[in-house]
C-alpha positions as CSV (number, residue, x, y, z in Angstrom):
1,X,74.0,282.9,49.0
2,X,74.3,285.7,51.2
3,X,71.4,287.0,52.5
4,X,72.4,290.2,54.3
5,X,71.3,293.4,51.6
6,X,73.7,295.5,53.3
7,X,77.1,293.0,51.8
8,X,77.4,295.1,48.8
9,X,78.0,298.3,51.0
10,X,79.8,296.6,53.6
11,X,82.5,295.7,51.2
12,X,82.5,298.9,49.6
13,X,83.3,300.4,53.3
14,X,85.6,297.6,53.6
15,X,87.6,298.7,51.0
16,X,87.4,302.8,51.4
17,X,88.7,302.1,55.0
18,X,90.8,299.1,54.4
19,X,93.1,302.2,51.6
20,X,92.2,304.7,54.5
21,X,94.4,302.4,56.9
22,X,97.1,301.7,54.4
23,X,97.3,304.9,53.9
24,X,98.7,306.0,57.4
25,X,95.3,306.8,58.6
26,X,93.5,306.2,62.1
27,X,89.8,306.1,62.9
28,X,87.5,306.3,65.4
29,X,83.7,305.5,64.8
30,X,82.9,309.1,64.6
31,X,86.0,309.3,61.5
32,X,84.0,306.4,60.2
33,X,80.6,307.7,60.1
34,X,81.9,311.6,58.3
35,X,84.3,309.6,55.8
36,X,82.6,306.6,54.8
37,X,79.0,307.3,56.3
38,X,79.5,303.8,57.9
39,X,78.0,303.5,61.4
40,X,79.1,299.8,62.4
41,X,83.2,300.6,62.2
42,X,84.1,297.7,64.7
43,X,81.7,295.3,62.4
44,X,84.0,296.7,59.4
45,X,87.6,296.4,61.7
46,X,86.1,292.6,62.3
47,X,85.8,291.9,58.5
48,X,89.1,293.4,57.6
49,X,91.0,291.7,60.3
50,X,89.5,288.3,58.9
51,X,91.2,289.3,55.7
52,X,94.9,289.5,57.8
53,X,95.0,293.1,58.5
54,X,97.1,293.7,61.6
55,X,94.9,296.5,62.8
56,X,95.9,298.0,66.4
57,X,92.9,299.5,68.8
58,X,93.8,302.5,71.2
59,X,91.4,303.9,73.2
60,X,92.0,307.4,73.3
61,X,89.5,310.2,75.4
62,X,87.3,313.0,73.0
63,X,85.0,314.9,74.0
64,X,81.4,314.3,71.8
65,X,79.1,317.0,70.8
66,X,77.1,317.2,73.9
67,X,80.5,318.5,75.7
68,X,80.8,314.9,77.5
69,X,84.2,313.2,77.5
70,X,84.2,309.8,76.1
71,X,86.3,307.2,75.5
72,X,86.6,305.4,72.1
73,X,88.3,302.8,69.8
74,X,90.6,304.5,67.3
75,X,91.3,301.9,64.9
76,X,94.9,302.1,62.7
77,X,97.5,299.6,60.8
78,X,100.5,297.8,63.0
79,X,103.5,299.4,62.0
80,X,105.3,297.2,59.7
81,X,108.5,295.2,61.3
């Protein structure tokens, strides 16, 4: 038995993110957080890469709110050989 109370919503992010990805789409945690109001993305990349999703990490430069430039994950599908 599972005992985390947040599976149910963790799979539901899974899956919203999992189409997101299939659909051509990239992410970075902020994406995640606005879209999906997830705020553990690389716990959600972990799950879906356990399912077999080939899912490539760049780390690309943004700057946040605050006017500080940042670097982050930006999570998106392999392309397809």
């Amino acid at each position: 038995m599972d005992n985390n109370p947040n599976a149910i919503n963790s799979a539901s992010q899974n899956g919203a993110i999992k189409k997101y990805l299939e659909e051509g789409g990239r992410l970075t945690p902020l994406d995640a957080l606005h879209l999906f109001g997830c705020f553990r993305l690389a716990a959600r990349i972990k799950d879906l890469r356990r399912l077999g999703l080939d899912i490539r990490t760049d780390y690309i430069r943004v700057v946040n709110e605050a006017g500080k430039t940042v670097t982050v994950g930006q999570y998106s599908l392999e392309a397809r050989q």
